[in-house]
GUVO-730155 format. One record per residue (C-alpha): x, z, y; residue number from 1. Coordinates in Angstrom, 1 decimal, decimal comma. Layout:
% residues N
<X: X Z: Z Y: Y n: NUM> .
...
***
This chain:
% residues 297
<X: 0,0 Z: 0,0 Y: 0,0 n: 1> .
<X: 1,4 Z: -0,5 Y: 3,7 n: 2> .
<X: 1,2 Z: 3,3 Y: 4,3 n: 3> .
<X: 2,2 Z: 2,3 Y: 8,4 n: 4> .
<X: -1,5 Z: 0,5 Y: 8,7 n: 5> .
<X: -3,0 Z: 3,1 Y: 6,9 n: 6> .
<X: -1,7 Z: 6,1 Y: 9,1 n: 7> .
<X: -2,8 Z: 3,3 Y: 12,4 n: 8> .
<X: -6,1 Z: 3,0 Y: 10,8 n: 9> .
<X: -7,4 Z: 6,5 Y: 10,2 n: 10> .
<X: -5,1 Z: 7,8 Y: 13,3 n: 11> .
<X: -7,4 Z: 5,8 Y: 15,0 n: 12> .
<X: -10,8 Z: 6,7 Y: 13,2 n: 13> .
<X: -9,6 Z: 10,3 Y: 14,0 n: 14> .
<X: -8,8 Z: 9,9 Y: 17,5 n: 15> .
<X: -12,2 Z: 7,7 Y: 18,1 n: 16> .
<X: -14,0 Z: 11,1 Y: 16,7 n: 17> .
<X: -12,2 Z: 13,6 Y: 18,8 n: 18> .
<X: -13,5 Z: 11,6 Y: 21,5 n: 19> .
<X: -16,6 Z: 12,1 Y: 20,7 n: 20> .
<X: -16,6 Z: 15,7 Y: 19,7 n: 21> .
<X: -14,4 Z: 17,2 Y: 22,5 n: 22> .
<X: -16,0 Z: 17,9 Y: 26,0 n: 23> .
<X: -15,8 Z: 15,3 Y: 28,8 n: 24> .
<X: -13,0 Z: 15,8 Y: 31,7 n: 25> .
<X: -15,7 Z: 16,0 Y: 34,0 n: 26> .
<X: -18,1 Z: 18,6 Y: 32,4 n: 27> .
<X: -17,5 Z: 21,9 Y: 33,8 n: 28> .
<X: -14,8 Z: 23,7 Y: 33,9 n: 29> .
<X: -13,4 Z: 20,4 Y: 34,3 n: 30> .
<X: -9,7 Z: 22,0 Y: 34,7 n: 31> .
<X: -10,4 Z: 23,5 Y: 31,0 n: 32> .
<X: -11,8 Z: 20,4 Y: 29,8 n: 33> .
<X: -8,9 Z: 18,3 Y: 31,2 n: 34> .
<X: -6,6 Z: 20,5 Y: 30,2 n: 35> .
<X: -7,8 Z: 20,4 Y: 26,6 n: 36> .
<X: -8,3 Z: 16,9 Y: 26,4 n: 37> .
<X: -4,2 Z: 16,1 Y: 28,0 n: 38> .
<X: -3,1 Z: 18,2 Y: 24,9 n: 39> .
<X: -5,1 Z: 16,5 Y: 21,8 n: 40> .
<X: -4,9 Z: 13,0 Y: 23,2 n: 41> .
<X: -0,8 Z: 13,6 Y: 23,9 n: 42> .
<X: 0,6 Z: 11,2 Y: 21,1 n: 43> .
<X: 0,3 Z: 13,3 Y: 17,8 n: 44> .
<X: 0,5 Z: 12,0 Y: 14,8 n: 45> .
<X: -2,9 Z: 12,9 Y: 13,2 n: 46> .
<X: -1,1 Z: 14,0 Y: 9,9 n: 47> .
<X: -3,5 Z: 17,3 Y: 9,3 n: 48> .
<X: -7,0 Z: 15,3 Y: 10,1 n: 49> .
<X: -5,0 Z: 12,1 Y: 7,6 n: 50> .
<X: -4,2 Z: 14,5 Y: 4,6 n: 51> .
<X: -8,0 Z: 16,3 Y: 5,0 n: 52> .
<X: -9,4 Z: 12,5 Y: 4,8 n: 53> .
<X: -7,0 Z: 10,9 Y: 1,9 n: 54> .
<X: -7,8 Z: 13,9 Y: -0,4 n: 55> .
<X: -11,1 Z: 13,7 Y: 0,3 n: 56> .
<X: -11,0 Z: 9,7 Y: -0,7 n: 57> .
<X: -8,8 Z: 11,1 Y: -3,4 n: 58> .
<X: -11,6 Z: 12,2 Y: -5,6 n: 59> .
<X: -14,0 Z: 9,6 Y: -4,4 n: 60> .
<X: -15,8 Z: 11,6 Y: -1,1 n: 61> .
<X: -17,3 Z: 10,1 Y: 1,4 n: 62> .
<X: -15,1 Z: 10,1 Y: 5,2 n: 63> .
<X: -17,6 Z: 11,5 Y: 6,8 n: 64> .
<X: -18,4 Z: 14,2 Y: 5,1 n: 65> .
<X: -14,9 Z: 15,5 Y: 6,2 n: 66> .
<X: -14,5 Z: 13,9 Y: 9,4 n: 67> .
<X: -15,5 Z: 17,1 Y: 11,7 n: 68> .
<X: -13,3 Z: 19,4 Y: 9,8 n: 69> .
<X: -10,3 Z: 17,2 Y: 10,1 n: 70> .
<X: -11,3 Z: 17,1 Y: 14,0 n: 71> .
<X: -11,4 Z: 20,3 Y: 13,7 n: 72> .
<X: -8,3 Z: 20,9 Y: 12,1 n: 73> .
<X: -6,5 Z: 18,5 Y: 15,4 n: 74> .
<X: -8,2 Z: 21,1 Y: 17,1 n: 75> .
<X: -6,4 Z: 24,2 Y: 15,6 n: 76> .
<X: -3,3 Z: 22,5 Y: 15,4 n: 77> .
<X: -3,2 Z: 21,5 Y: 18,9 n: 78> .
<X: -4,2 Z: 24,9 Y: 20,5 n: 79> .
<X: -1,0 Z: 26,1 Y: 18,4 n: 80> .
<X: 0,9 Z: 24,0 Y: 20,0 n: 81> .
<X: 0,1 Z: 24,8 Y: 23,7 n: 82> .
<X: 0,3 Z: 28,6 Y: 22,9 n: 83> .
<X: 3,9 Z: 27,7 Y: 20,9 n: 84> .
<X: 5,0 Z: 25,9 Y: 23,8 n: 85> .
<X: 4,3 Z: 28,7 Y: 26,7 n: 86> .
<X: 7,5 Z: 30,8 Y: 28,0 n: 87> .
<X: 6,0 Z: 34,0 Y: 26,2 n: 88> .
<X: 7,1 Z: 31,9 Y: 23,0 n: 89> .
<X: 9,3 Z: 29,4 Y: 22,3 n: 90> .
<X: 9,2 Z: 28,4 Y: 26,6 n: 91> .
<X: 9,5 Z: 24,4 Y: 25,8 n: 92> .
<X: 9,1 Z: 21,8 Y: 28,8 n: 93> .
<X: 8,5 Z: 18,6 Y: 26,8 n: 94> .
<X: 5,7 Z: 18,1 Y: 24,1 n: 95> .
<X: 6,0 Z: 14,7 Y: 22,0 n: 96> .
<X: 8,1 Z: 13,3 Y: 25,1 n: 97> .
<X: 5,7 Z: 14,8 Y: 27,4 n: 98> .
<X: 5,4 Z: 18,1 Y: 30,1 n: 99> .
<X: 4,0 Z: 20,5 Y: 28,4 n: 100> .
<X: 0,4 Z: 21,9 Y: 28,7 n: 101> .
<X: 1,6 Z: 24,4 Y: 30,6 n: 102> .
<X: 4,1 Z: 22,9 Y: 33,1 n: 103> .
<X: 0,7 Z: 20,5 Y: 34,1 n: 104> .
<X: -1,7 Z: 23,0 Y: 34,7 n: 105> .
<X: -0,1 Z: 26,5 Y: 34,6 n: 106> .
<X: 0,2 Z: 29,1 Y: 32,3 n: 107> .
<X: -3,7 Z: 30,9 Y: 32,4 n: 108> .
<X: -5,0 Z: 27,5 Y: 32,1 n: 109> .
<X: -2,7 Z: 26,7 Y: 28,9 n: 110> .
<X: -3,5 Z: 30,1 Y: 27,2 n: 111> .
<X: -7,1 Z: 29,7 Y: 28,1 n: 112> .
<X: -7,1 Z: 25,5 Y: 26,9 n: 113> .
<X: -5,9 Z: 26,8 Y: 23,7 n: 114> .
<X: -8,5 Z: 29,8 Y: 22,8 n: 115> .
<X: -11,0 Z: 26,9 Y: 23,8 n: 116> .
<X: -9,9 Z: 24,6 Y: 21,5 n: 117> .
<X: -9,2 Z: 26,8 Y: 18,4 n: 118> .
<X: -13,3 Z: 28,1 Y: 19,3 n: 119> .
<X: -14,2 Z: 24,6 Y: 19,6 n: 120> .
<X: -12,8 Z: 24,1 Y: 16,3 n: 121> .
<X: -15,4 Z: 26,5 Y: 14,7 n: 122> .
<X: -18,1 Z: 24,8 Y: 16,2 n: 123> .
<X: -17,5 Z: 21,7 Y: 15,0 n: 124> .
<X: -17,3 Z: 23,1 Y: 11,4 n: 125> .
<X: -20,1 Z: 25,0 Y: 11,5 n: 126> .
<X: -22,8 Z: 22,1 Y: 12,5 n: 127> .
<X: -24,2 Z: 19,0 Y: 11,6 n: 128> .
<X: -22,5 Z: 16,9 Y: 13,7 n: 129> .
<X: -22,7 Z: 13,0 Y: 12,7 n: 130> .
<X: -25,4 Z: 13,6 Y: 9,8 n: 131> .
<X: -23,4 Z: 14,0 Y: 6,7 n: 132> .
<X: -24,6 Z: 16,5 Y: 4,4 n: 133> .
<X: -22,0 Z: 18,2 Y: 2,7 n: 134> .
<X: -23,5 Z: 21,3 Y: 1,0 n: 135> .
<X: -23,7 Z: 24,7 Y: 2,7 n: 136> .
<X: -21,5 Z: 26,2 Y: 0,0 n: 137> .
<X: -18,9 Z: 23,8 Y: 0,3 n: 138> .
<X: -18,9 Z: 23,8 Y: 4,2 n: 139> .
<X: -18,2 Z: 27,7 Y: 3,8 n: 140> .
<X: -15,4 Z: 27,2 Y: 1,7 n: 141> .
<X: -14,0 Z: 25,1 Y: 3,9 n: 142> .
<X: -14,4 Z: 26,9 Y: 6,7 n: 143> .
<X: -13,1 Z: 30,1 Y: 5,3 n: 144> .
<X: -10,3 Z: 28,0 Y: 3,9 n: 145> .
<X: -9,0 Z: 27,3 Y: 7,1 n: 146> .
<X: -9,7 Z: 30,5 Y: 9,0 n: 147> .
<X: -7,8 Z: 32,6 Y: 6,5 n: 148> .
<X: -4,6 Z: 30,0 Y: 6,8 n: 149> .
<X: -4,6 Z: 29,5 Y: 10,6 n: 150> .
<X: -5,1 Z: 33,7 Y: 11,1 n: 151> .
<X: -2,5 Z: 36,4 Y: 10,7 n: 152> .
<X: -2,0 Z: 35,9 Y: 7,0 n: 153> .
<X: -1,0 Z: 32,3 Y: 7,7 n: 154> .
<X: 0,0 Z: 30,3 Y: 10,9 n: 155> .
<X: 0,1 Z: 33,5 Y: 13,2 n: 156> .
<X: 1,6 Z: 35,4 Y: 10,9 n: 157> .
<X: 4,4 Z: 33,2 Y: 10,5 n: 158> .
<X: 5,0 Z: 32,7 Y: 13,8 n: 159> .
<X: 5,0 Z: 36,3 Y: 14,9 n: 160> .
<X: 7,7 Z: 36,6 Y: 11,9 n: 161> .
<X: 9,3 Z: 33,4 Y: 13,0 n: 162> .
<X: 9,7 Z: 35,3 Y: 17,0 n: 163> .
<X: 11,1 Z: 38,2 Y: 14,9 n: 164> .
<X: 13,8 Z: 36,7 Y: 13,4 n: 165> .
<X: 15,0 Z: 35,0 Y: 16,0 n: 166> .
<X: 18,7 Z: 35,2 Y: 16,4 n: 167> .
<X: 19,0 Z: 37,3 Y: 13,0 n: 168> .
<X: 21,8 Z: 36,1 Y: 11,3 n: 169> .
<X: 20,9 Z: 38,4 Y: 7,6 n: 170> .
<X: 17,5 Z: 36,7 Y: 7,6 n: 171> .
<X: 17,2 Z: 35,8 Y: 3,9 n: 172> .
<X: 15,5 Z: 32,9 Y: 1,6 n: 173> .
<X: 11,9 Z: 35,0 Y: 1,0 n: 174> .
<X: 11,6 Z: 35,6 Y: 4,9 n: 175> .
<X: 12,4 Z: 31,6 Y: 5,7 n: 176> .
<X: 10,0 Z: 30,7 Y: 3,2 n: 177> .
<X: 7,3 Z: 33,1 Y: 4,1 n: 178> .
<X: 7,7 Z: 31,4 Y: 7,7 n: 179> .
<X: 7,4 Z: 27,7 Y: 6,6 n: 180> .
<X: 4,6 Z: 28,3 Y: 4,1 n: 181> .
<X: 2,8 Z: 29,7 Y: 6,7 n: 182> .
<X: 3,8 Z: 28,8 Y: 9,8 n: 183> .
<X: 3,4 Z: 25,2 Y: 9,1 n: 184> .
<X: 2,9 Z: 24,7 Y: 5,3 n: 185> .
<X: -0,5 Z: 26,9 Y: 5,6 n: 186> .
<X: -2,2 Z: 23,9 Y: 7,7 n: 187> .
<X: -1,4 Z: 21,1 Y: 5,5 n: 188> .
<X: -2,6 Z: 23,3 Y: 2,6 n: 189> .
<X: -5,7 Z: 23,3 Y: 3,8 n: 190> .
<X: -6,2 Z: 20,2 Y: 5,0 n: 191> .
<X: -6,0 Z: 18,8 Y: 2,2 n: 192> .
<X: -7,7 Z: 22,0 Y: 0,0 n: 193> .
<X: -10,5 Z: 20,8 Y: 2,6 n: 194> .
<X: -10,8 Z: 17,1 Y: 2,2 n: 195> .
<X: -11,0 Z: 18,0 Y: -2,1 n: 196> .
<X: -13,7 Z: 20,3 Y: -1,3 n: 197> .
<X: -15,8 Z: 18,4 Y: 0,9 n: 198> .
<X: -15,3 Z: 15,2 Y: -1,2 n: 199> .
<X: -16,8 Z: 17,0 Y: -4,0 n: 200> .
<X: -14,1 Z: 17,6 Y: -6,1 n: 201> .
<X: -14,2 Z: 19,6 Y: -8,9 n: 202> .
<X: -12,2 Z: 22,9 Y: -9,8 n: 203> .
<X: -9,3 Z: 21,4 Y: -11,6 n: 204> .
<X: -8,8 Z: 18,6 Y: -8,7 n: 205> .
<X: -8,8 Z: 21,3 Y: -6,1 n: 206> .
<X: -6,2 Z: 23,1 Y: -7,8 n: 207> .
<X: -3,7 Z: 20,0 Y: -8,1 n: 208> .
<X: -4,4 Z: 19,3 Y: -4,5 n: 209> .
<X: -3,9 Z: 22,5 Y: -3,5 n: 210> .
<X: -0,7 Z: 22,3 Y: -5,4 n: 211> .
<X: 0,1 Z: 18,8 Y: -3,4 n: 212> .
<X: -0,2 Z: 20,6 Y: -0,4 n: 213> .
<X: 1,6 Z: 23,4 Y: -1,0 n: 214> .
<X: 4,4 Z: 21,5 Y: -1,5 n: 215> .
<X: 4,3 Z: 18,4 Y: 0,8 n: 216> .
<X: 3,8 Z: 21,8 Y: 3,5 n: 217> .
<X: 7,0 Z: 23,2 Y: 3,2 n: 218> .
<X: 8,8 Z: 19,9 Y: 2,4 n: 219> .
<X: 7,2 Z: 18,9 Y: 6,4 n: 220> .
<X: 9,0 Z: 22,1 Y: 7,8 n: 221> .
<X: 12,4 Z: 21,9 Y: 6,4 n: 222> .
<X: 12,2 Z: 18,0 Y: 6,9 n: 223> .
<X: 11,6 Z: 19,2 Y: 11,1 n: 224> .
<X: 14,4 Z: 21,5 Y: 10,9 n: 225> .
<X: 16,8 Z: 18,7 Y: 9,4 n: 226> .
<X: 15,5 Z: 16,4 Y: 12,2 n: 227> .
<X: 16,0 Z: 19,1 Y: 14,7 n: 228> .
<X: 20,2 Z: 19,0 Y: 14,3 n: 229> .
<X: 19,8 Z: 15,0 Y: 13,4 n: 230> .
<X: 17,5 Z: 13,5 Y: 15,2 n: 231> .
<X: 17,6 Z: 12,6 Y: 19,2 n: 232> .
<X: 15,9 Z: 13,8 Y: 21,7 n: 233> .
<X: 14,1 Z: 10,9 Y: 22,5 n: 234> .
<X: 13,0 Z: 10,5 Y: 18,5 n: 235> .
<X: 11,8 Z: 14,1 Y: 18,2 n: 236> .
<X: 10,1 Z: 13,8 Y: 22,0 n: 237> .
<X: 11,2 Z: 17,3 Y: 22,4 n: 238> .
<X: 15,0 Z: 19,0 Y: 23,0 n: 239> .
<X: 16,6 Z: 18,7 Y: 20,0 n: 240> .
<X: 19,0 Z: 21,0 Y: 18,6 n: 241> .
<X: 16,6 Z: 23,7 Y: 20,2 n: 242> .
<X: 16,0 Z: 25,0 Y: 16,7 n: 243> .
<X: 20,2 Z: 26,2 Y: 17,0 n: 244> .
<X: 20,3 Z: 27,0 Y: 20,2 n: 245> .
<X: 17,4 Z: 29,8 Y: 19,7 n: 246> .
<X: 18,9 Z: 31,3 Y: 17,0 n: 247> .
<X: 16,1 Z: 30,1 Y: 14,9 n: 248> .
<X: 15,5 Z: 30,7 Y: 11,1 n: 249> .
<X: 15,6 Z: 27,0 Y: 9,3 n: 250> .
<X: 16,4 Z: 25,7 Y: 6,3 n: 251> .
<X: 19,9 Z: 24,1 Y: 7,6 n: 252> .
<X: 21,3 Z: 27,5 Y: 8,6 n: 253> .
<X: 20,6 Z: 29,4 Y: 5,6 n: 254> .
<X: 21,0 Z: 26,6 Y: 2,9 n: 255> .
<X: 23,2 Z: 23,8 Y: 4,6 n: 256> .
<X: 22,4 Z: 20,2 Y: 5,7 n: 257> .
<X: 22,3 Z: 19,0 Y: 2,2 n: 258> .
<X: 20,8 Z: 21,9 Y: 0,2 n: 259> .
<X: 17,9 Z: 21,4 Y: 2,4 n: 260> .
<X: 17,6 Z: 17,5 Y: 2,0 n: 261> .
<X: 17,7 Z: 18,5 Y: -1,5 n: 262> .
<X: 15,3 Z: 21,1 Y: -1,8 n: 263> .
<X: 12,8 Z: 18,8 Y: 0,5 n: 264> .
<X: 13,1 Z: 15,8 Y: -1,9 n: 265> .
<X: 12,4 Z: 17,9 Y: -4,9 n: 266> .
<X: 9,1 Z: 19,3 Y: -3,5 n: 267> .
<X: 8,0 Z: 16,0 Y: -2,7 n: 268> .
<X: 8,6 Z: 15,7 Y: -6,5 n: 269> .
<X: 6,0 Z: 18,5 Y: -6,6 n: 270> .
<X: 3,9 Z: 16,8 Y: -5,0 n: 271> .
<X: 3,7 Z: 13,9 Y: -7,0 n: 272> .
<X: 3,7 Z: 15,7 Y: -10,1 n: 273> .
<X: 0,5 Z: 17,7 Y: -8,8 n: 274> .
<X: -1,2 Z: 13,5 Y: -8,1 n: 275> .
<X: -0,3 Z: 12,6 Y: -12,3 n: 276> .
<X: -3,8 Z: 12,8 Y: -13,4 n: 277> .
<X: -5,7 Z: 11,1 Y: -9,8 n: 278> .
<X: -5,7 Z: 7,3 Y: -10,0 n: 279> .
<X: -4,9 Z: 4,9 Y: -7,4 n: 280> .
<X: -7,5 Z: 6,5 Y: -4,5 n: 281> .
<X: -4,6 Z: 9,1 Y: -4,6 n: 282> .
<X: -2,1 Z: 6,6 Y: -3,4 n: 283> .
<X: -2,4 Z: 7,6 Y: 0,4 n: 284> .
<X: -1,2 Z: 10,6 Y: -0,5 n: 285> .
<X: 1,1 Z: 10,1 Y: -2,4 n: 286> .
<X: 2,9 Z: 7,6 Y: -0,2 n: 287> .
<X: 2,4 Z: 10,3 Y: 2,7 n: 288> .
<X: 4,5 Z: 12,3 Y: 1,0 n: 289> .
<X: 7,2 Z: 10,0 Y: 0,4 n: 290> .
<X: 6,8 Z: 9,7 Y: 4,4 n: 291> .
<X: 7,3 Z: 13,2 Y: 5,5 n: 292> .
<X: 11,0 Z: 13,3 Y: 4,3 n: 293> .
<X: 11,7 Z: 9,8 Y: 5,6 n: 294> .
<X: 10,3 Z: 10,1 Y: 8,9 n: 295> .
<X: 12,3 Z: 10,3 Y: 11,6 n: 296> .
<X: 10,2 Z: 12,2 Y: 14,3 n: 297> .
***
């Protein structure tokens, strides 16, 4: 498959619903609004709403069943971005080669654009929204799901741990990885434990997918902090080398530039492994995971 069309295609699908689902620059508080809208709509990649919708075509769900959670998702992802991004936190000027929220439209604006969008997240998953009718039950699960991996036994959590062991030079291998899997692996896992749900998998498929995401998570975060001491500045569209320069617990510093390239191609082995029984409607995924160690930003 030509995995670069795919990615245009549903990036596309997904940023034609966020559109739609996000509040107009002009409702009030239009500052809020604008504010929310300059982060989403700042050049990500879509890879968390992409995962949610190629599991769910994985075991042969329909799109738009999961389309508002992986909106949602954006959502979450974005609003930890803004908050990452303030001088409380990791202080960063640029965002995917752009000023951060922040630096456009202060601080209390940036803090309060982000509890927006991480509430607007929850409302989205919690209604009807384009007239697709997953089940109650399986909307629950998903929304649980994702609240218990973007709260402070996932995401937070590993970020408040990640702030913590900054500039720690004993930090050890189980600390690192309770970071990654959570900081950043804990999203991917449930984007794509999500789509499986929603696309009415059954028990067995949303175990191997969880397993796929599991894996492809924490092979995303080592393959950022490798980019962070190879990549350039203008690839990452954010300072590189600022991983180092903070002190900050990676993969690289602990393990070595080519322990961690190795340990990031073997769990996209995982991943794979997980996909042996799913035919070719798996292949998005499986070519996504090839990606995330190959990609260069």
């Amino acid at each position: 498959m030509d995995l670069k069309q795919y990615l245009k295609e549903r990036c596309r699908l997904v940023d034609e619903a966020l559109e739609r689902y996000l509040p107009k620059e002009d409702e009030l508080p239009s500052i809020l609004h604008k504010s929310m809208r300059y982060s989403v709509f700042a050049g990500g990649k879509r890879i968390r709403p992409i995962l949610m919708l190629a599991a769910c075509e994985s075991v042969g769900g329909d799109l738009s069943h999961a389309m508002p959670a992986a909106c949602a998702m954006e959502m979450i992802h974005t609003y930890s971005l803004v908050h990452d991004d303030l001088p409380a936190m990791d202080d960063d000027d640029f965002r995917r080669g752009n000023p951060t929220n922040h630096k456009v439209f202060g601080e209390a604006v940036a803090i309060l654009a982000g509890d927006a969008l991480l509430t607007q997240a929850f409302i989205l998953m919690s209604r009807n929204v384009n007239g697709s009718k997953p089940s109650a039950e399986r909307l629950l699960a998903v929304i649980q799901e994702i609240s218990c991996c973007a709260g402070s036994h996932g995401m937070v959590g590993g970020q408040v741990v990640d702030m913590e062991s900054e500039g720690n030079q004993e930090i050890d291998l189980p600390t690192l990885q309770y970071i990654h899997t959570r900081k950043t692996g804990a999203l991917m896992k449930a984007s794509v434990k999500a789509g499986a749900i929603l696309g009415g998998a059954d028990d067995s498929a949303v175990s191997s997918l969880t397993r796929y995401g599991e894996a492809i998570g924490l092979a995303f975060q080592i393959a950022d902090d490798i980019l962070d001491i190879v990549g350039t500045t203008e690839e990452l569209g954010k300072d590189a080398g600022s991983d180092e320069a903070r002190g900050k617990a990676t993969y690289p510093a602990l393990m070595g530039l080519a322990e961690s390239k190795r340990r990031a191609a073997e769990l996209v082995d995982m991943a794979l492994d997980a996909l042996s029984s799913f035919d070719s409607k798996a292949d998005p995924l499986r070519e996504i995971a090839r990606y995330i160690v190959a990609r260069k930003s």
